[in-house]
DRENZALO-426439 format. One record per residue (C-alpha): residue number from 1; residue in one letter; z, x, y negated. Coordinates in nm, 2 decimals. Each point is the difference from the previous one (the first is absolute). Layout:
BEGIN
+-----+-----+--------+--------+--------+
!   n ! res !     pz !     px !     py !
+-----+-----+--------+--------+--------+
! NUM !   a !      Z !      X !      Y !
...
+-----+-----+--------+--------+--------+
***
This chain:
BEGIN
+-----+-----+--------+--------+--------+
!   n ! res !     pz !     px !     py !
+-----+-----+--------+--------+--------+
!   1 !   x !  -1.16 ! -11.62 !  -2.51 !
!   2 !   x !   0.35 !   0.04 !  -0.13 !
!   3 !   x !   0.15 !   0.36 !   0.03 !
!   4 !   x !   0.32 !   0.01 !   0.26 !
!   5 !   x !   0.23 !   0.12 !  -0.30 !
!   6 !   x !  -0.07 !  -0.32 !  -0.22 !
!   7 !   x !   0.02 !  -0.21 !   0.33 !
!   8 !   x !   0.36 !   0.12 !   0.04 !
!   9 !   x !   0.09 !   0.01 !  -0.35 !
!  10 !   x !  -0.10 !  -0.40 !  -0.01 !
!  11 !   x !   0.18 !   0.00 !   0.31 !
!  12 !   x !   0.32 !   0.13 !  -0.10 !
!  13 !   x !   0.03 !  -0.15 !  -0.32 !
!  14 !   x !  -0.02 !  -0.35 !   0.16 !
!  15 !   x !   0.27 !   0.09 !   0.21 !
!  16 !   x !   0.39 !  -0.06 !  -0.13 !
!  17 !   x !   0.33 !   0.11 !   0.22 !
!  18 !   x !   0.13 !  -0.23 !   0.26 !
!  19 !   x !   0.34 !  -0.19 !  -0.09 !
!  20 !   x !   0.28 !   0.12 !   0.09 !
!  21 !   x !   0.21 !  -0.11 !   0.34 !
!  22 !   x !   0.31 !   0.12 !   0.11 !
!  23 !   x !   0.08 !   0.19 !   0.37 !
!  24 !   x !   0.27 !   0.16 !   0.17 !
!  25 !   x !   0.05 !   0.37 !  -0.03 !
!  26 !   x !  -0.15 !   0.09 !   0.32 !
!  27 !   x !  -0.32 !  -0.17 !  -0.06 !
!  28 !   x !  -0.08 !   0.14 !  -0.33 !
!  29 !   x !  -0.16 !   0.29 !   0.17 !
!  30 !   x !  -0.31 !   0.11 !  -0.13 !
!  31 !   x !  -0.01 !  -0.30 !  -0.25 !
!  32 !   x !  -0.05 !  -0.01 !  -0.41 !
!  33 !   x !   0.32 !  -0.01 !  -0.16 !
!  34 !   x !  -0.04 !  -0.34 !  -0.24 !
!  35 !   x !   0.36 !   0.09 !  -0.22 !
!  36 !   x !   0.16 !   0.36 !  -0.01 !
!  37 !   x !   0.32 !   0.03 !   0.23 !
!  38 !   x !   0.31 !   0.01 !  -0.17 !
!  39 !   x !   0.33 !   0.14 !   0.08 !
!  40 !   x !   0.29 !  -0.21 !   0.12 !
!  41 !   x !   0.25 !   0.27 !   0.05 !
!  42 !   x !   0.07 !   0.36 !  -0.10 !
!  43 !   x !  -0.01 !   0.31 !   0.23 !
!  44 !   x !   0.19 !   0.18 !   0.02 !
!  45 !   x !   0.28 !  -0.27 !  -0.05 !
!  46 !   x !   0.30 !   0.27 !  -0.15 !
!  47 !   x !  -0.03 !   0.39 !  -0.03 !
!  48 !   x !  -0.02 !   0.17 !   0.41 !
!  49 !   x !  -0.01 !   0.32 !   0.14 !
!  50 !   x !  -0.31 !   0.12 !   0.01 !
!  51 !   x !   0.08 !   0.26 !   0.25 !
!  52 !   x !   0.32 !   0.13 !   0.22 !
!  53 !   x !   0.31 !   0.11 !  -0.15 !
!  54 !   x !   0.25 !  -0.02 !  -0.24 !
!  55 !   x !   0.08 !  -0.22 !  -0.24 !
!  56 !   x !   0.14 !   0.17 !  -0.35 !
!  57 !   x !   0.04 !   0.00 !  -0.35 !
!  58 !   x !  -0.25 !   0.25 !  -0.09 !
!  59 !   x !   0.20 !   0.13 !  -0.32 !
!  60 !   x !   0.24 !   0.15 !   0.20 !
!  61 !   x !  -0.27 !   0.24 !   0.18 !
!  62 !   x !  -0.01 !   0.17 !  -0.37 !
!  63 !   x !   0.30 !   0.25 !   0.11 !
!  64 !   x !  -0.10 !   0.14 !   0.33 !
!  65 !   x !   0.11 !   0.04 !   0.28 !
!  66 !   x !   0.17 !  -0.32 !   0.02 !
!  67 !   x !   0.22 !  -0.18 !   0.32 !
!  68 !   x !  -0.01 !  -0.37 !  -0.02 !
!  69 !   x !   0.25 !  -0.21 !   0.30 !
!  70 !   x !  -0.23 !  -0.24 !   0.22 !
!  71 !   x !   0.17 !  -0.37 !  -0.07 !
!  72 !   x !  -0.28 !  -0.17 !   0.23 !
!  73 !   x !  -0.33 !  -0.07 !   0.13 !
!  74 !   x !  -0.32 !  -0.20 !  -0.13 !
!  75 !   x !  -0.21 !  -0.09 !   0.32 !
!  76 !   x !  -0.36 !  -0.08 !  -0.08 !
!  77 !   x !  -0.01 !  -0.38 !  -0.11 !
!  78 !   x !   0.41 !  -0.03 !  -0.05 !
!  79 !   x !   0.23 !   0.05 !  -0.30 !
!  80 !   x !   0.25 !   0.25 !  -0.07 !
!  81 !   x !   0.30 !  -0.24 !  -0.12 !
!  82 !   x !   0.17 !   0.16 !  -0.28 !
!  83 !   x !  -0.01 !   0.24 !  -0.30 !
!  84 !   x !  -0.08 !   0.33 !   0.03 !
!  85 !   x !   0.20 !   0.24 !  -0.24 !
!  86 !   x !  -0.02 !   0.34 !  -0.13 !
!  87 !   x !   0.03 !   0.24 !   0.27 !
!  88 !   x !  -0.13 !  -0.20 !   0.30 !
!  89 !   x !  -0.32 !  -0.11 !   0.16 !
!  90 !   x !  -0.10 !  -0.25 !   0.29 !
!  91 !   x !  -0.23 !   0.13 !   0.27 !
!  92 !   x !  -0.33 !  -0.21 !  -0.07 !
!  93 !   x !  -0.30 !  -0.05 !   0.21 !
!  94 !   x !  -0.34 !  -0.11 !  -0.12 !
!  95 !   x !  -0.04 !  -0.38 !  -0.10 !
!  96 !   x !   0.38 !  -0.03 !  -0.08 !
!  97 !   x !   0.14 !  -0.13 !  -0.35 !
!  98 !   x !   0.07 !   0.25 !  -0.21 !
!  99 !   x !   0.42 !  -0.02 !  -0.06 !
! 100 !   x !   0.14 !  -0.14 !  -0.29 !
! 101 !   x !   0.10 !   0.29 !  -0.18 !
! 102 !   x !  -0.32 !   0.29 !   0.15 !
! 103 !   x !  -0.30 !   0.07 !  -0.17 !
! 104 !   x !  -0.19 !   0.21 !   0.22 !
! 105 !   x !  -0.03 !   0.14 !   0.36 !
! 106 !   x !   0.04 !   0.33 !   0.09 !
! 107 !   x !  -0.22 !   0.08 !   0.31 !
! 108 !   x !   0.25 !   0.06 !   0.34 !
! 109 !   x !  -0.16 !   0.34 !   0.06 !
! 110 !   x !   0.14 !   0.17 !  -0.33 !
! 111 !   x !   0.31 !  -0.06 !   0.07 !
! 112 !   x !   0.30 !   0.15 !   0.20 !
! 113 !   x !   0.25 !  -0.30 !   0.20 !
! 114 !   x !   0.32 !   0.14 !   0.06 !
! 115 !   x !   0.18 !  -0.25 !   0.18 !
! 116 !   x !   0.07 !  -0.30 !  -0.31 !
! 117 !   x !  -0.14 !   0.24 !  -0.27 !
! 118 !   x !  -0.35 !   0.04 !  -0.12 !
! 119 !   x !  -0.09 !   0.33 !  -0.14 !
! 120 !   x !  -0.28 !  -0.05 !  -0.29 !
! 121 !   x !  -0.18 !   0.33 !  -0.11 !
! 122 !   x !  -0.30 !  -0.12 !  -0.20 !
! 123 !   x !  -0.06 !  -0.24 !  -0.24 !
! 124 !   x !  -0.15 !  -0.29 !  -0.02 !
! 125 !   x !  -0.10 !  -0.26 !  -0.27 !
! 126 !   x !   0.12 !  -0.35 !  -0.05 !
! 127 !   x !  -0.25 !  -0.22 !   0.13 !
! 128 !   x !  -0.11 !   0.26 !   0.29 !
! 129 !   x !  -0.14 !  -0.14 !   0.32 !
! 130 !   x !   0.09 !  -0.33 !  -0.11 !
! 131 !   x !  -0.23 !  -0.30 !   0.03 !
! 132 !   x !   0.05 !  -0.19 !  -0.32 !
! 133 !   x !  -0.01 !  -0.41 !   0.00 !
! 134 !   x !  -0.33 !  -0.12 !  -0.01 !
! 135 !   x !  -0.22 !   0.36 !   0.06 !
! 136 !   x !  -0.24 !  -0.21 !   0.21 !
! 137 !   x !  -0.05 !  -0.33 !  -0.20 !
! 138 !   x !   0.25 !  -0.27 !  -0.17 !
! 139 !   x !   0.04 !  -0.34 !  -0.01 !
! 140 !   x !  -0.31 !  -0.15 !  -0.19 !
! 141 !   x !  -0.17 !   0.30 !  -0.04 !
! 142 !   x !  -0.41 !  -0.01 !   0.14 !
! 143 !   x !  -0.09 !   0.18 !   0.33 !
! 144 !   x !  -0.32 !  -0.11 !   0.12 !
! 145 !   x !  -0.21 !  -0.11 !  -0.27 !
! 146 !   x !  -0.25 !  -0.28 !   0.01 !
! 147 !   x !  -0.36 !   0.02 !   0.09 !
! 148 !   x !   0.08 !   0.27 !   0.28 !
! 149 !   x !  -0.10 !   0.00 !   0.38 !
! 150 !   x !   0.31 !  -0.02 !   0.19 !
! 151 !   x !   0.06 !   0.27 !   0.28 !
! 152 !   x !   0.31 !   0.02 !   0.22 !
! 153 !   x !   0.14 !   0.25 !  -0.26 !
! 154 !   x !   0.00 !  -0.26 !  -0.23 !
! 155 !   x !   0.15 !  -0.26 !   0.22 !
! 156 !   x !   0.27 !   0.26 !   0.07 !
! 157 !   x !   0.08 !   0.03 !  -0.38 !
! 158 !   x !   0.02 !  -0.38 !  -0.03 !
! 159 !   x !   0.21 !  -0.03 !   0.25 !
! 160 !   x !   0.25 !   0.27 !  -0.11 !
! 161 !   x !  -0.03 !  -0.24 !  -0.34 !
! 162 !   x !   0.12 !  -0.28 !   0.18 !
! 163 !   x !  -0.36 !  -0.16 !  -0.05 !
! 164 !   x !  -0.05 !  -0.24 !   0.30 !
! 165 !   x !  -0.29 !  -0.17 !  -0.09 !
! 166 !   x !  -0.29 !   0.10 !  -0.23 !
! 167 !   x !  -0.27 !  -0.18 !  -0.21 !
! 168 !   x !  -0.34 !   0.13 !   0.11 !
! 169 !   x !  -0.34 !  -0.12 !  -0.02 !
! 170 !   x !  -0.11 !  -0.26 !   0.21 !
! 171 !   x !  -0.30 !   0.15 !   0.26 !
! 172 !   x !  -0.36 !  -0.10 !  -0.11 !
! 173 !   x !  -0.18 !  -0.19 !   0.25 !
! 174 !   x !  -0.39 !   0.15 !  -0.02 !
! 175 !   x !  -0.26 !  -0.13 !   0.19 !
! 176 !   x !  -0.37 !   0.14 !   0.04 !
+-----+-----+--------+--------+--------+
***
């Protein structure tokens, strides 16, 4: 009598992956990823607002308090068209571009409006709740590696990659 663990060892050694075979993104659930999914686009696309506020140059926050005049308004999604100079700021919400001309967000509740002026009393750094260009992944950079078991999380990350079809595994067929 052969012991179970040899049995499976000469099992599994006779035993080589399945090729490869190409589905669409919804049906790679709970499949073997054949070849790692790859980026095809950065995101964040530009610099955004990682929160509500305003957008400023956060060098001039080094002489406080400040008052910077309002020139505009960055809806979530849209662009603020125009430079920015020294002593203004653009009212900014999350997911906006930052403003050519900002480096940094200043949160809405530390600050005081007074009608077109903004009243800064703390400082902030440049780069401050600002989502940099490709935080989450860039263009050609690996997200899901190869060999893994998708899940819907997965499928979610390909998709934000602009990934919509995968190379997985092809399904065994086993019969007893």
């Amino acid at each position: 009598m052969i012991p179970v663990a040899e049995v499976l060892s000469r099992i599994l050694a006779a035993m080589k992956p399945l090729p490869a075979e190409t589905v669409a993104l919804p049906e790679g659930h709970g499949r073997v990823l054949a070849e790692a999914v790859v980026a095809r686009v950065t995101q964040p696309p530009y610099a955004m607002a990682a929160a509500d506020g305003w957008a400023i140059r956060a060098a001039e926050t080094r002489r406080l308090p400040i008052r910077l005049r309002r020139i505009g308004e960055a809806p979530a999604g849209k662009s603020f068209r125009g430079m920015v100079g020294p002593g203004e700021t653009v009212r900014i919400f999350a997911g906006a571009p930052m403003p050519a001309g900002t480096d940094g967000v200043i949160l809405h509740d530390s600050v005081r409006v007074e009608g077109d002026f903004v009243w800064i009393s703390a400082a902030i750094g440049s780069g401050e709740n600002i989502r940099q260009p490709g935080v989450d992944f860039k263009t050609g950079q690996i997200g899901i590696a190869a060999g893994r078991l998708l899940s819907g999380r997965d499928l979610g990350l390909a998709a934000a990659m602009n990934v919509p079809w995968l190379r997985v595994r092809r399904r065994p067929r086993v019969a007893v």
